[in-house]
C-alpha positions as CSV (number, residue, x, y, z in Angstrom):
1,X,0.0,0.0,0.0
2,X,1.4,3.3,-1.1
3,X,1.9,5.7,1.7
4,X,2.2,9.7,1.6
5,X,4.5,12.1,3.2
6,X,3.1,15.9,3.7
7,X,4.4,19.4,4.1
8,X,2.6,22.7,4.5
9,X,4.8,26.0,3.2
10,X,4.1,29.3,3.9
11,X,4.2,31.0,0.3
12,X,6.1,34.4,0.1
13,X,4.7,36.7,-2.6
14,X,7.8,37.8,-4.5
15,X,9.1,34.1,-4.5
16,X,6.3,31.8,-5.3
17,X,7.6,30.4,-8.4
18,X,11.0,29.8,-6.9
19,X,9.5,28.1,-3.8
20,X,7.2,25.6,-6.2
21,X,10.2,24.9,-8.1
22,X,12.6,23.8,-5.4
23,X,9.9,21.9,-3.9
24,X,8.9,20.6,-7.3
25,X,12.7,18.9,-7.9
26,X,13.0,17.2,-4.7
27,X,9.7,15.2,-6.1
28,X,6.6,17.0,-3.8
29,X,3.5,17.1,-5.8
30,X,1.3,20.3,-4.7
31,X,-2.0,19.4,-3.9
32,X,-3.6,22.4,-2.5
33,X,-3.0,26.2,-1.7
34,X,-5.1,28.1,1.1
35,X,-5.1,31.1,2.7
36,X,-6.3,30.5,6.7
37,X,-8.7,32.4,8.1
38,X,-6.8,32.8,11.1
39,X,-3.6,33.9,10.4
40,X,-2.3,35.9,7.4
41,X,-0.6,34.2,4.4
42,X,-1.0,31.9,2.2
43,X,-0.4,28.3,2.5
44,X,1.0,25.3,0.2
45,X,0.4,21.9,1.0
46,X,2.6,19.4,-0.3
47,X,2.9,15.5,-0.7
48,X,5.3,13.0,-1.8
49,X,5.5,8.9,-1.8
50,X,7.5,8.0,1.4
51,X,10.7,6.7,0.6
């Protein structure tokens, strides 16, 4: 049975592209992007198949 890894990232707005990509090459497939209502910021969530 396949099994996940996750990571949330807090997105910077004058770096998003650069912060997809890095996470992009070390093989984490995003899979949502939020902004809380709780806190400011946005939010990348991340997953990858566990080594």
């Amino acid at each position: 049975m396949q099994q996940w890894e996750y990571a949330s990232v807090p997105l910077i707005p004058h770096s998003i592209a650069e912060i997809l990509n890095n996470w992009g090459e070390d093989g984490w497939e995003l899979v949502q992007v939020y902004v809380p209502g709780d806190v400011p910021g946005t939010i990348a969530l991340f997953k990858r198949a566990k080594q």
